[in-house]
PDB file of N, CA, C and O in Angstrom:
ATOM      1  N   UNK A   1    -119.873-128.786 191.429  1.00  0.00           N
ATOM      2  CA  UNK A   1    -119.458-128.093 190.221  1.00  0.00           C
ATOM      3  C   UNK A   1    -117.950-127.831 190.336  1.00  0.00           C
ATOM      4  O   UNK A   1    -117.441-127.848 191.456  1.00  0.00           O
ATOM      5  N   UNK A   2    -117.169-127.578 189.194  1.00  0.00           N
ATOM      6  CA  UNK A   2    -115.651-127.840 189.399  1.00  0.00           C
ATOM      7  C   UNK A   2    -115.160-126.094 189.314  1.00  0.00           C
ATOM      8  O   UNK A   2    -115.980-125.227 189.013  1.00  0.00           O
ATOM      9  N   UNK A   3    -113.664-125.770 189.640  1.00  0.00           N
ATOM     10  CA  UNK A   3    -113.680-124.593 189.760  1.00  0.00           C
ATOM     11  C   UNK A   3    -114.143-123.913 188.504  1.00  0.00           C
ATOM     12  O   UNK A   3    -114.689-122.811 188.556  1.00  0.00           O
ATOM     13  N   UNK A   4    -113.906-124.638 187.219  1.00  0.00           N
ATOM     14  CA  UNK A   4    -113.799-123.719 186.205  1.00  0.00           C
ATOM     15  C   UNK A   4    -115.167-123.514 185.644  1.00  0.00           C
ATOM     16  O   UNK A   4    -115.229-122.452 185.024  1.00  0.00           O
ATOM     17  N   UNK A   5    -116.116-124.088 185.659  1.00  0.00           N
ATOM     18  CA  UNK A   5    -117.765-124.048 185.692  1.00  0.00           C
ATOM     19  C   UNK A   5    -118.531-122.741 186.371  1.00  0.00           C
ATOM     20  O   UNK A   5    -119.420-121.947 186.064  1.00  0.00           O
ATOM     21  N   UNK A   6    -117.479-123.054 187.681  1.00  0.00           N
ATOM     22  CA  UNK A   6    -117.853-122.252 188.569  1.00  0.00           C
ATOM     23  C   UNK A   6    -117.157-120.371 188.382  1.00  0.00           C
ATOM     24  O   UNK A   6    -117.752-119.528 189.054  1.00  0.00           O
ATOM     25  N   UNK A   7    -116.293-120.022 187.736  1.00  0.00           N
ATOM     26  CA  UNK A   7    -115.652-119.392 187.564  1.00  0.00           C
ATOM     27  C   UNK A   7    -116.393-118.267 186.298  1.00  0.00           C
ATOM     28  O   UNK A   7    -116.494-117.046 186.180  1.00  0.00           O
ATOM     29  N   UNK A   8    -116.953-119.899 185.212  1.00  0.00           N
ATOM     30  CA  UNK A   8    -117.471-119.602 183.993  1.00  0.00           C
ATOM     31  C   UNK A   8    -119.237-118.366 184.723  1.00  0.00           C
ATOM     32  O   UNK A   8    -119.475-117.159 184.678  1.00  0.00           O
ATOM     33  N   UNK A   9    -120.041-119.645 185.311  1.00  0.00           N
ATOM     34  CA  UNK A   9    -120.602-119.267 185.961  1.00  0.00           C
ATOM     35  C   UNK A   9    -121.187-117.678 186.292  1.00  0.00           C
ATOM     36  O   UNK A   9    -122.080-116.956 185.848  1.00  0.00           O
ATOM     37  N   UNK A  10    -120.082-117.586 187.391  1.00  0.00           N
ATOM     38  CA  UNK A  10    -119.864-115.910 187.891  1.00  0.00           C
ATOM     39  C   UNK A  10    -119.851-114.919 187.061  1.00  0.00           C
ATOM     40  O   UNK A  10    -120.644-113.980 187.133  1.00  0.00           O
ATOM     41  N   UNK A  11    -118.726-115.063 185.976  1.00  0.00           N
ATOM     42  CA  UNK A  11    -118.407-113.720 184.949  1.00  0.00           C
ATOM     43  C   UNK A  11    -119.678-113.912 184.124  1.00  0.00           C
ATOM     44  O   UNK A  11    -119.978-112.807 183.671  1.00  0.00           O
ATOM     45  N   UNK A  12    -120.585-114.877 183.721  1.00  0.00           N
ATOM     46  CA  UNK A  12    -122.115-114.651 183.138  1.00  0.00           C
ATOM     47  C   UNK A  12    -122.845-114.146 184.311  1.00  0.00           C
ATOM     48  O   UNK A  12    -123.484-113.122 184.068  1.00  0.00           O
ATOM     49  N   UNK A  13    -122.906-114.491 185.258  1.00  0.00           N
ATOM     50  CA  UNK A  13    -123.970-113.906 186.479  1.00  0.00           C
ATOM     51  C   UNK A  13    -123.620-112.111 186.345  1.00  0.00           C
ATOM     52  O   UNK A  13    -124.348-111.128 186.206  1.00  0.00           O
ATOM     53  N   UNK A  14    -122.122-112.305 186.468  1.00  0.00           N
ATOM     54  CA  UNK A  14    -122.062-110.463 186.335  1.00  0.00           C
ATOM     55  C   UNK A  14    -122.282-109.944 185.494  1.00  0.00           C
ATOM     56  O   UNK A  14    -123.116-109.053 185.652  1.00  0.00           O
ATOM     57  N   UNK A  15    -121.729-110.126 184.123  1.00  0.00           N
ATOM     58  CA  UNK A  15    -122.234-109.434 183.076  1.00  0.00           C
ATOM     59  C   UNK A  15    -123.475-109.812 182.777  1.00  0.00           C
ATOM     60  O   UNK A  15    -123.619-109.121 181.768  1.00  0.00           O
ATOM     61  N   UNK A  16    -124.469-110.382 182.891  1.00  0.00           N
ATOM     62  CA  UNK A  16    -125.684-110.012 182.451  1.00  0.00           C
ATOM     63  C   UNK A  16    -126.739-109.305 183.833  1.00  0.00           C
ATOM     64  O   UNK A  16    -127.912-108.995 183.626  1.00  0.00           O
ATOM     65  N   UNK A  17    -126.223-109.181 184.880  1.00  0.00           N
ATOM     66  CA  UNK A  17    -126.889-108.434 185.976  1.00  0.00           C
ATOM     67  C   UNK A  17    -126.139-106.841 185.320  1.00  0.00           C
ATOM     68  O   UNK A  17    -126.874-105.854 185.294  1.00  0.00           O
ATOM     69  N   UNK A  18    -124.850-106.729 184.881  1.00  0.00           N
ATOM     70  CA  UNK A  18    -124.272-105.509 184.511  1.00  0.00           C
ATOM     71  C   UNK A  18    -124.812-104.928 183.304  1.00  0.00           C
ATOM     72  O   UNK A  18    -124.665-103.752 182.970  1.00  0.00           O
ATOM     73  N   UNK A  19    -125.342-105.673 182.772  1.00  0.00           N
ATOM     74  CA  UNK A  19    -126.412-105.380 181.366  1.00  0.00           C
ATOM     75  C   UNK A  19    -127.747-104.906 181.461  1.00  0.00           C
ATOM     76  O   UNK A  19    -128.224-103.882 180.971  1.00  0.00           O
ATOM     77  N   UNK A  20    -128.289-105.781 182.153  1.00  0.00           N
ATOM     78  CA  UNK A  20    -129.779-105.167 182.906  1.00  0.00           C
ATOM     79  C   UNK A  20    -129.758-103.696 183.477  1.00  0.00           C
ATOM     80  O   UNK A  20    -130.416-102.705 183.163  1.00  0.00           O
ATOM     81  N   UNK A  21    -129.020-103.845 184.188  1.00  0.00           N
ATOM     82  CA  UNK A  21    -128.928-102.658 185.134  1.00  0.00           C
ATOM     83  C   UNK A  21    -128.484-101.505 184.067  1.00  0.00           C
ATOM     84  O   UNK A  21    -128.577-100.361 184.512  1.00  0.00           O
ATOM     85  N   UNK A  22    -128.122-101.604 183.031  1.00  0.00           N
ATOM     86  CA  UNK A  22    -127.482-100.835 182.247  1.00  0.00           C
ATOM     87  C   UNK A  22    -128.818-100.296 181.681  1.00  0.00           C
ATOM     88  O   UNK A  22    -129.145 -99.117 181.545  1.00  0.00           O
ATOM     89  N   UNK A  23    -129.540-101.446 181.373  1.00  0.00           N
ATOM     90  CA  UNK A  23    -130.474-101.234 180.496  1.00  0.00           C
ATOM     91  C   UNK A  23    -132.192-100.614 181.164  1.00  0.00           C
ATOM     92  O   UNK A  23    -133.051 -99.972 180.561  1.00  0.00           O
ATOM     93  N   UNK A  24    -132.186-101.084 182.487  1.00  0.00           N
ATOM     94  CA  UNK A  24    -132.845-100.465 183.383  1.00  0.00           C
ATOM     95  C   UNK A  24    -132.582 -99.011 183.576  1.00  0.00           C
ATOM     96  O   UNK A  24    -133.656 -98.414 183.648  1.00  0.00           O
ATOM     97  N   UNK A  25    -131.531 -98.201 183.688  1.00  0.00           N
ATOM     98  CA  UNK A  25    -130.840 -97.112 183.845  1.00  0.00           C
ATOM     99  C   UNK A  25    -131.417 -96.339 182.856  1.00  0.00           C
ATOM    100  O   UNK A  25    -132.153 -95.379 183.087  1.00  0.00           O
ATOM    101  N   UNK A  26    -131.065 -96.780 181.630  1.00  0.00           N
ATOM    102  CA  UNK A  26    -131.558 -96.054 180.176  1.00  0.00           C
ATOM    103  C   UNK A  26    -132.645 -95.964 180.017  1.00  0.00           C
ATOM    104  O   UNK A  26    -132.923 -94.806 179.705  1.00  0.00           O
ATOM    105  N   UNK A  27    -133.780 -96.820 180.077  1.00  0.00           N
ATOM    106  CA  UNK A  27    -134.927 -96.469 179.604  1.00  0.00           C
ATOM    107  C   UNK A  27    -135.608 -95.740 179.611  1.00  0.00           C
ATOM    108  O   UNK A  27    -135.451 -94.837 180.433  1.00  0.00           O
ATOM    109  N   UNK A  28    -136.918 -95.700 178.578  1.00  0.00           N
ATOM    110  CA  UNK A  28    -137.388 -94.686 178.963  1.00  0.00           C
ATOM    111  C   UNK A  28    -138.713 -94.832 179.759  1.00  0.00           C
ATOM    112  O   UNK A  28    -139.397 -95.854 179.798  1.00  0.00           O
ATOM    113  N   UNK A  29    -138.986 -93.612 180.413  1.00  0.00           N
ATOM    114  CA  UNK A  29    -139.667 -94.474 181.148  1.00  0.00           C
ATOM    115  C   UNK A  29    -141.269 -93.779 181.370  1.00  0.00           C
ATOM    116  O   UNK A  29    -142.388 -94.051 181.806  1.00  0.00           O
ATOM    117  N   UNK A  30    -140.322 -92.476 180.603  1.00  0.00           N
ATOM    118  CA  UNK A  30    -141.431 -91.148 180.368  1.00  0.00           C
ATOM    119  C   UNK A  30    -141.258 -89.886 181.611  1.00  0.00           C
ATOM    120  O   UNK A  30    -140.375 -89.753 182.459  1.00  0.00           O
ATOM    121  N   UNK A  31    -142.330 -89.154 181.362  1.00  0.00           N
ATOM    122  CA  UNK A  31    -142.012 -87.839 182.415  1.00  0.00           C
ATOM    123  C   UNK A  31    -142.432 -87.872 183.710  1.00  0.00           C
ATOM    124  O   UNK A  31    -142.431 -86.779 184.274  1.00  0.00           O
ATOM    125  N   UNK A  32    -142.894 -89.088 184.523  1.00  0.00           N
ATOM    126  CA  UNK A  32    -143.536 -88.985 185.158  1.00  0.00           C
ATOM    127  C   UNK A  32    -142.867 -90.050 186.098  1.00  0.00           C
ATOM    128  O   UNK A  32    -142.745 -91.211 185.706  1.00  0.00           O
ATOM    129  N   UNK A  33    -142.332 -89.562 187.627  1.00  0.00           N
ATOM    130  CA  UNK A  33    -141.093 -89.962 188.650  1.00  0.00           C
ATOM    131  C   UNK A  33    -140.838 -91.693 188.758  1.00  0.00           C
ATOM    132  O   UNK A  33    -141.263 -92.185 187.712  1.00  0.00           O
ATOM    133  N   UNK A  34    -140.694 -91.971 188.998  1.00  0.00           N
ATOM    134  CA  UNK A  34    -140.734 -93.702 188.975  1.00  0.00           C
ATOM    135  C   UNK A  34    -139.445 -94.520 190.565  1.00  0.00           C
ATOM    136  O   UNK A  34    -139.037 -93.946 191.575  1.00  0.00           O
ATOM    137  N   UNK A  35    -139.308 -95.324 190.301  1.00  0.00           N
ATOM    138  CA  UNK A  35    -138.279 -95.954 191.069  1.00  0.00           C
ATOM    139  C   UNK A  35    -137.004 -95.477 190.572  1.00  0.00           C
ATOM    140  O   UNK A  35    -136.258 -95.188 191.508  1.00  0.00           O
ATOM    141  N   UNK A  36    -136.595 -95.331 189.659  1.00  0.00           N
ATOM    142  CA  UNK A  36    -135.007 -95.602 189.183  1.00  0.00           C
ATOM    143  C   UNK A  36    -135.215 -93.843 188.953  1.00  0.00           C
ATOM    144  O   UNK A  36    -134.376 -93.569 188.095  1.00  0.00           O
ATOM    145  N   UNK A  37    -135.704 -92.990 189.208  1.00  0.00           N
ATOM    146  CA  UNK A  37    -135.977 -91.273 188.842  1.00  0.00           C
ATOM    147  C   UNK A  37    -133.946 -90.892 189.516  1.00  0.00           C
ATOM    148  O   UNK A  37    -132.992 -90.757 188.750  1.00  0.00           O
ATOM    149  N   UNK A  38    -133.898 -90.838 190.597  1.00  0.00           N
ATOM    150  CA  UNK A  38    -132.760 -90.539 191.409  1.00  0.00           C
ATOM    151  C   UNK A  38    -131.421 -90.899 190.472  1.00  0.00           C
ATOM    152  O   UNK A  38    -130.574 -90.099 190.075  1.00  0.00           O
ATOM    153  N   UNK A  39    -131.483 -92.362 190.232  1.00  0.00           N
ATOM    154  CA  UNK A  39    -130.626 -93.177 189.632  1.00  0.00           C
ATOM    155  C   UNK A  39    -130.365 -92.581 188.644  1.00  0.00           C
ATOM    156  O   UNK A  39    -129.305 -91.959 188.579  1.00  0.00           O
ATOM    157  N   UNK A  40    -131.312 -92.603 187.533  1.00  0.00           N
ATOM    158  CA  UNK A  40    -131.553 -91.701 186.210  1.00  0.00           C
ATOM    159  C   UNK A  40    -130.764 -90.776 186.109  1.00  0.00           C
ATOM    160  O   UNK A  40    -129.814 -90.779 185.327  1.00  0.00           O
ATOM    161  N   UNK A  41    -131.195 -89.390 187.282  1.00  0.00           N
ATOM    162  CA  UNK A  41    -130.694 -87.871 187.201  1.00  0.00           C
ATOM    163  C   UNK A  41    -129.138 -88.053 187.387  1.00  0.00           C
ATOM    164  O   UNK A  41    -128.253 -87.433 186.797  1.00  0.00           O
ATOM    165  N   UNK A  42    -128.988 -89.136 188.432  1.00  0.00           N
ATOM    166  CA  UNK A  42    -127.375 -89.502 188.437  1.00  0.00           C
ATOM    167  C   UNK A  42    -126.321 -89.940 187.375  1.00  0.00           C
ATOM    168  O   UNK A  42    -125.091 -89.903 187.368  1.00  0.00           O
ATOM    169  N   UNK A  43    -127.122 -90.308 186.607  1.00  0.00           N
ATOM    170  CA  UNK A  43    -126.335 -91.237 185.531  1.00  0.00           C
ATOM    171  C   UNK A  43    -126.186 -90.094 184.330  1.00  0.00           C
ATOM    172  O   UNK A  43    -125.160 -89.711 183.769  1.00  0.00           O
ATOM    173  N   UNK A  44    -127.438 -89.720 184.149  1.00  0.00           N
ATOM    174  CA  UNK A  44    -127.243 -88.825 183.063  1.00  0.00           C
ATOM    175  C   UNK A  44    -126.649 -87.779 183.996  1.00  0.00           C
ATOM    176  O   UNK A  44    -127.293 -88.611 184.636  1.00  0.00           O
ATOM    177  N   UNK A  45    -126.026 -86.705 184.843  1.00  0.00           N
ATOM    178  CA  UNK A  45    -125.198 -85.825 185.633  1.00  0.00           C
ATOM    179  C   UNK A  45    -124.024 -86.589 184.988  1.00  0.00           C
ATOM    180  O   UNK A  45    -123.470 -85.917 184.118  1.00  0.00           O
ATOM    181  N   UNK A  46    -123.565 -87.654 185.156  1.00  0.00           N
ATOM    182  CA  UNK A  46    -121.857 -88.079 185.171  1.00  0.00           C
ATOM    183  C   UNK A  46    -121.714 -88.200 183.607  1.00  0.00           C
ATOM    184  O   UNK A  46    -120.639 -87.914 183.080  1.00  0.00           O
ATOM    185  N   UNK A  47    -122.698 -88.586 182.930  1.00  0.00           N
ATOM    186  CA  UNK A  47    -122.511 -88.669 181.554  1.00  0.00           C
ATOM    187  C   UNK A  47    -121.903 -87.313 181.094  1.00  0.00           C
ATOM    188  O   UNK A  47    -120.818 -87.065 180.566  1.00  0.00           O
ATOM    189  N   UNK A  48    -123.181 -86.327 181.542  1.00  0.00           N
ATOM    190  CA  UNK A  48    -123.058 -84.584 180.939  1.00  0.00           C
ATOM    191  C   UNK A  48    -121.555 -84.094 181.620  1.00  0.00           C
ATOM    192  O   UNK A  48    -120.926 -83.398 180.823  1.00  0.00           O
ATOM    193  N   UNK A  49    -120.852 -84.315 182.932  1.00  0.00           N
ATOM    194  CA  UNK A  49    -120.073 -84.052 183.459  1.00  0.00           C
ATOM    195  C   UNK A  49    -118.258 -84.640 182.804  1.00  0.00           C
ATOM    196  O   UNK A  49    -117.151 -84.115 182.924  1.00  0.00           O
ATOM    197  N   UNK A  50    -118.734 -85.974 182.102  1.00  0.00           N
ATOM    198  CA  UNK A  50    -117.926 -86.776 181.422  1.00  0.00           C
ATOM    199  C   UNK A  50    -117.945 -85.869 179.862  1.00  0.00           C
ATOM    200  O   UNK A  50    -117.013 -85.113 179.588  1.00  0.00           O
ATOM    201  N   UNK A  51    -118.532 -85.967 179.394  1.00  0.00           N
ATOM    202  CA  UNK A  51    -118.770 -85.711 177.866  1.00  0.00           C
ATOM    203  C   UNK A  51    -118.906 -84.340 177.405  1.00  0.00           C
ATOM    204  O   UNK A  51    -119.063 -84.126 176.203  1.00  0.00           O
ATOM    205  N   UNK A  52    -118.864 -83.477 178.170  1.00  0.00           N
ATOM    206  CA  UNK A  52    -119.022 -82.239 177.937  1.00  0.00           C
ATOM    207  C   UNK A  52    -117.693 -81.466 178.708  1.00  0.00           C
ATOM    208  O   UNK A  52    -117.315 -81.603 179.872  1.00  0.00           O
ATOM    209  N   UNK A  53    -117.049 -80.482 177.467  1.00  0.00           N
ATOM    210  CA  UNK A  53    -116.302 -79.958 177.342  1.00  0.00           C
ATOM    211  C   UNK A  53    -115.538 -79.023 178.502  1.00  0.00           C
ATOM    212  O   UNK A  53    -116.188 -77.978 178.541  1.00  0.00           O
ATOM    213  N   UNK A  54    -114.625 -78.961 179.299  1.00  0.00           N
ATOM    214  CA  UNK A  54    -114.543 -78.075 180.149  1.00  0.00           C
ATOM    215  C   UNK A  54    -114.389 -76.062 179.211  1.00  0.00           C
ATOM    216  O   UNK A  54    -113.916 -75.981 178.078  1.00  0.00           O
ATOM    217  N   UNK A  55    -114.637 -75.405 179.603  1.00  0.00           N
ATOM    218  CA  UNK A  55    -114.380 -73.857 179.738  1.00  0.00           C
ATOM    219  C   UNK A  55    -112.808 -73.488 178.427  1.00  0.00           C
ATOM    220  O   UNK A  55    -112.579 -73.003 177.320  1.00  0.00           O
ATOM    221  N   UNK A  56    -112.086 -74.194 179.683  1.00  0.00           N
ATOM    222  CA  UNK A  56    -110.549 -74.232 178.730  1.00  0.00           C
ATOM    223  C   UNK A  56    -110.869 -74.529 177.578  1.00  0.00           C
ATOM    224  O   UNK A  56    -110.857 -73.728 176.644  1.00  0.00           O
ATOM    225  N   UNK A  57    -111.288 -76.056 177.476  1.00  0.00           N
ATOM    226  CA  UNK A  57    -111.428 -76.927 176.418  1.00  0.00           C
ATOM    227  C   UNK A  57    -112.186 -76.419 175.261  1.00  0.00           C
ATOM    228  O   UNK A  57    -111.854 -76.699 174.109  1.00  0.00           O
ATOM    229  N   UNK A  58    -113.519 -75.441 175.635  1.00  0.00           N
ATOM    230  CA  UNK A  58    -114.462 -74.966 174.485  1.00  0.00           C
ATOM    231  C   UNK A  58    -113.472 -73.797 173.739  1.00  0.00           C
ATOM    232  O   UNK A  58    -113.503 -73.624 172.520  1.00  0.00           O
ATOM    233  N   UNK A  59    -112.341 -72.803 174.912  1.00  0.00           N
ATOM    234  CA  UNK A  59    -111.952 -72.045 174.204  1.00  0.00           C
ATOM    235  C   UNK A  59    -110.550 -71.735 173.230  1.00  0.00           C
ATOM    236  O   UNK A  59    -110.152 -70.711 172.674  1.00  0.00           O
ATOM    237  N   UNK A  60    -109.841 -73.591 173.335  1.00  0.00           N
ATOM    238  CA  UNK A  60    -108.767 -73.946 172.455  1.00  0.00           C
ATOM    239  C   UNK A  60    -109.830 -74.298 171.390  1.00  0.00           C
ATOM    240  O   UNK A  60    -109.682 -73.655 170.350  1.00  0.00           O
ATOM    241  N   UNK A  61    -110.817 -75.122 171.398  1.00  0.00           N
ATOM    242  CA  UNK A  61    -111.683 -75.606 170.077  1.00  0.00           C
ATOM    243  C   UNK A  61    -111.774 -74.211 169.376  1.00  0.00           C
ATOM    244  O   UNK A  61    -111.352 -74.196 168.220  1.00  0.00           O
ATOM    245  N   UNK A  62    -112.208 -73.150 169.834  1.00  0.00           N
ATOM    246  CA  UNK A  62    -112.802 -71.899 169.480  1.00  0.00           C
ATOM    247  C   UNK A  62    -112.072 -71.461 168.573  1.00  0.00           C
ATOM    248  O   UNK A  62    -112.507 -71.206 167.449  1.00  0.00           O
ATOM    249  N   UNK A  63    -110.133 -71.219 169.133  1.00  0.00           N
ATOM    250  CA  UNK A  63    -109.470 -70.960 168.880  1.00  0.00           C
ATOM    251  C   UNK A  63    -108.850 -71.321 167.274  1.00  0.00           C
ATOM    252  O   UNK A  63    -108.344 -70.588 166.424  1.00  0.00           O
ATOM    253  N   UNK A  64    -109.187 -73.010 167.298  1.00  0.00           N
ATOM    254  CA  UNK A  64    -108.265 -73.980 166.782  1.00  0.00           C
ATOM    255  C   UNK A  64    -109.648 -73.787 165.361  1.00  0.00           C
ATOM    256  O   UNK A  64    -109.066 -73.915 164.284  1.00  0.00           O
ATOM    257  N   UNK A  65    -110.938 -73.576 165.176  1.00  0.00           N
ATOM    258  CA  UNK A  65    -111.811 -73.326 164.879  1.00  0.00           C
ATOM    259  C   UNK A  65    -111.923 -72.145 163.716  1.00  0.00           C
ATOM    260  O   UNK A  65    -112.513 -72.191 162.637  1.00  0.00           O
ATOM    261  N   UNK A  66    -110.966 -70.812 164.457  1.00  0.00           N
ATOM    262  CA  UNK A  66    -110.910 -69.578 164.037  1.00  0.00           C
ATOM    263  C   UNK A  66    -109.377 -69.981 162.893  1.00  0.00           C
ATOM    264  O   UNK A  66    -109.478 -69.606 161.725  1.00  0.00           O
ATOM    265  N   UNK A  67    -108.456 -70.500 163.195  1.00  0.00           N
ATOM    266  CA  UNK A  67    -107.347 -70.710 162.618  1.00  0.00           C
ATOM    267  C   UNK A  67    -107.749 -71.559 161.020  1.00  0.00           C
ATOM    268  O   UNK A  67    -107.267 -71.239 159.933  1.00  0.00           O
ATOM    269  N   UNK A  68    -108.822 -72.774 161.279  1.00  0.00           N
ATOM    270  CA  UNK A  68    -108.808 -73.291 160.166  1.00  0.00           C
ATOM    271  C   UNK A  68    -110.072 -72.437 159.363  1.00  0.00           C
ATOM    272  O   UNK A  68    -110.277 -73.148 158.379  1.00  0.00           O
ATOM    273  N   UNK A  69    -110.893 -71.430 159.296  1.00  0.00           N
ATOM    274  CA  UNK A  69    -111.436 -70.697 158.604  1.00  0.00           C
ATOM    275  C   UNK A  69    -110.957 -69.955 158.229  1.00  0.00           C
ATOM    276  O   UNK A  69    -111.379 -69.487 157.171  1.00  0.00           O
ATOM    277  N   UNK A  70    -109.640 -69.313 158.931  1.00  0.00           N
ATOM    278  CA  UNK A  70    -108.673 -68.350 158.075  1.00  0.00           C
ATOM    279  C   UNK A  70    -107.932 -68.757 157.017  1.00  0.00           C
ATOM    280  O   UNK A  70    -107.718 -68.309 155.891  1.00  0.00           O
ATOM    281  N   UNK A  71    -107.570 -69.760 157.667  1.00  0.00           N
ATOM    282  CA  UNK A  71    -106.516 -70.904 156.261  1.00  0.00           C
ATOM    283  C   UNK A  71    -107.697 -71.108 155.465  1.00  0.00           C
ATOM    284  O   UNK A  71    -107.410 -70.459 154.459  1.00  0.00           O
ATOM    285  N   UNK A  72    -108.998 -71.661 155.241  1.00  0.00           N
ATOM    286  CA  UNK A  72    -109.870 -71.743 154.328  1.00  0.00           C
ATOM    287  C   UNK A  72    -110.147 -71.077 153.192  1.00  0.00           C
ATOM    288  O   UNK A  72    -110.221 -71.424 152.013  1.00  0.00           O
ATOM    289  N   UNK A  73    -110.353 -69.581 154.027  1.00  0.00           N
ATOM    290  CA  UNK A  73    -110.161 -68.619 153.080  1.00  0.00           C
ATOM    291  C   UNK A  73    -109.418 -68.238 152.236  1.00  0.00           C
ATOM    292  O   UNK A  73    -109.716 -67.793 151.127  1.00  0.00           O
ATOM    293  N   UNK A  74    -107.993 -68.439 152.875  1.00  0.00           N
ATOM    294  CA  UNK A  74    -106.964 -67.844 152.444  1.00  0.00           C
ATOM    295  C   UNK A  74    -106.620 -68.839 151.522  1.00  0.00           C
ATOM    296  O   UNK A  74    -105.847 -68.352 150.697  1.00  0.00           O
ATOM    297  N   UNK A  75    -106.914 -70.314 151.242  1.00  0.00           N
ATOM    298  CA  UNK A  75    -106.816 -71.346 150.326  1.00  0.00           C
ATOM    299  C   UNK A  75    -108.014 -70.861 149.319  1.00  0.00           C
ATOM    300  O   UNK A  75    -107.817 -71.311 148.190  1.00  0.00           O
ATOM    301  N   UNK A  76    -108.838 -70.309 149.388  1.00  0.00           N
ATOM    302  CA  UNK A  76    -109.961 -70.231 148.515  1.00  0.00           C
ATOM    303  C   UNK A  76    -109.931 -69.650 148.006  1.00  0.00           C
ATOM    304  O   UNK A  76    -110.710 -69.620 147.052  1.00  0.00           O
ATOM    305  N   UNK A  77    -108.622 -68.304 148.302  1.00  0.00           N
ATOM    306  CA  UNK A  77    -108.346 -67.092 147.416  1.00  0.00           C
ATOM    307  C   UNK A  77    -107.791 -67.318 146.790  1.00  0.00           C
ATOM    308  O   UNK A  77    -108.146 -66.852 145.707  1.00  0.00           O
ATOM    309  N   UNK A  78    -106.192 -68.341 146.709  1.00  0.00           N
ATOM    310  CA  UNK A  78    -105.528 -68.985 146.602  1.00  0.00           C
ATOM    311  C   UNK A  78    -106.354 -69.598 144.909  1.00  0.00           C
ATOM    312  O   UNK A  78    -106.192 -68.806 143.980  1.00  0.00           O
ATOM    313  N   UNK A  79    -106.671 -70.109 144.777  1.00  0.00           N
ATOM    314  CA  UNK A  79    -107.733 -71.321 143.943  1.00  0.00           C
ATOM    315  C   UNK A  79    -108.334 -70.634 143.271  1.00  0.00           C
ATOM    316  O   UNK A  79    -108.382 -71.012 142.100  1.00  0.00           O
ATOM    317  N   UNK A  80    -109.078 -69.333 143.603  1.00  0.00           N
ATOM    318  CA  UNK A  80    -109.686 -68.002 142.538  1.00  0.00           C
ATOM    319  C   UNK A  80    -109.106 -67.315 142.087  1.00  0.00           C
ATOM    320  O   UNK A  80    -109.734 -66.499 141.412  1.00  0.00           O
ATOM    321  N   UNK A  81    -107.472 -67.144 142.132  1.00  0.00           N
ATOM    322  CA  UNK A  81    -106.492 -66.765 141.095  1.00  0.00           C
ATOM    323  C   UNK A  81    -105.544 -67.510 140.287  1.00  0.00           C
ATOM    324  O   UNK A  81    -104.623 -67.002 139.648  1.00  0.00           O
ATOM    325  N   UNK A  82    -105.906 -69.106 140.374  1.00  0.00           N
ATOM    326  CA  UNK A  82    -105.026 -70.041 139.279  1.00  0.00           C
ATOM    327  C   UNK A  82    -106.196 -69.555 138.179  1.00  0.00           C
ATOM    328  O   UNK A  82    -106.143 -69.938 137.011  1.00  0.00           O
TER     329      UNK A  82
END
């Protein structure tokens, strides 16, 4: 086989072993422990650890949150006296 076959080859061997495994990971599989249980609790941990907000972070949203309901209002009062 020539290099570039061979090259072609590989990057399909990986991405579809990187797909499986993706898709093995996710499933469902129900409530009851299995092989991939460990794997699972791991994956979903880095997800929740990734995707979820730090402390700081919830209390600029909070902040930034409180600012545009004041302006809301204060536009809405705004609009009930034209």
């Amino acid at each position: 086989m020539d290099a570039a076959k061979d090259r072609l080859m590989r990057r399909v061997t990986i991405g579809v072993t990187s797909l499986v495994a993706a898709l093995m990971i996710t499933a469902d599989y129900g409530s009851h422990p299995h092989a991939l249980s460990a794997v699972t609790r791991w994956w979903d941990a880095g997800k929740e650890w990734f995707l979820k907000p730090s402390e700081k972070e919830l209390a600029e949203l909070e902040k930034i949150r409180k600012e545009f309901n004041v302006r809301k209002v204060t536009e809405d009062d705004h609009e009930g006296t034209k």
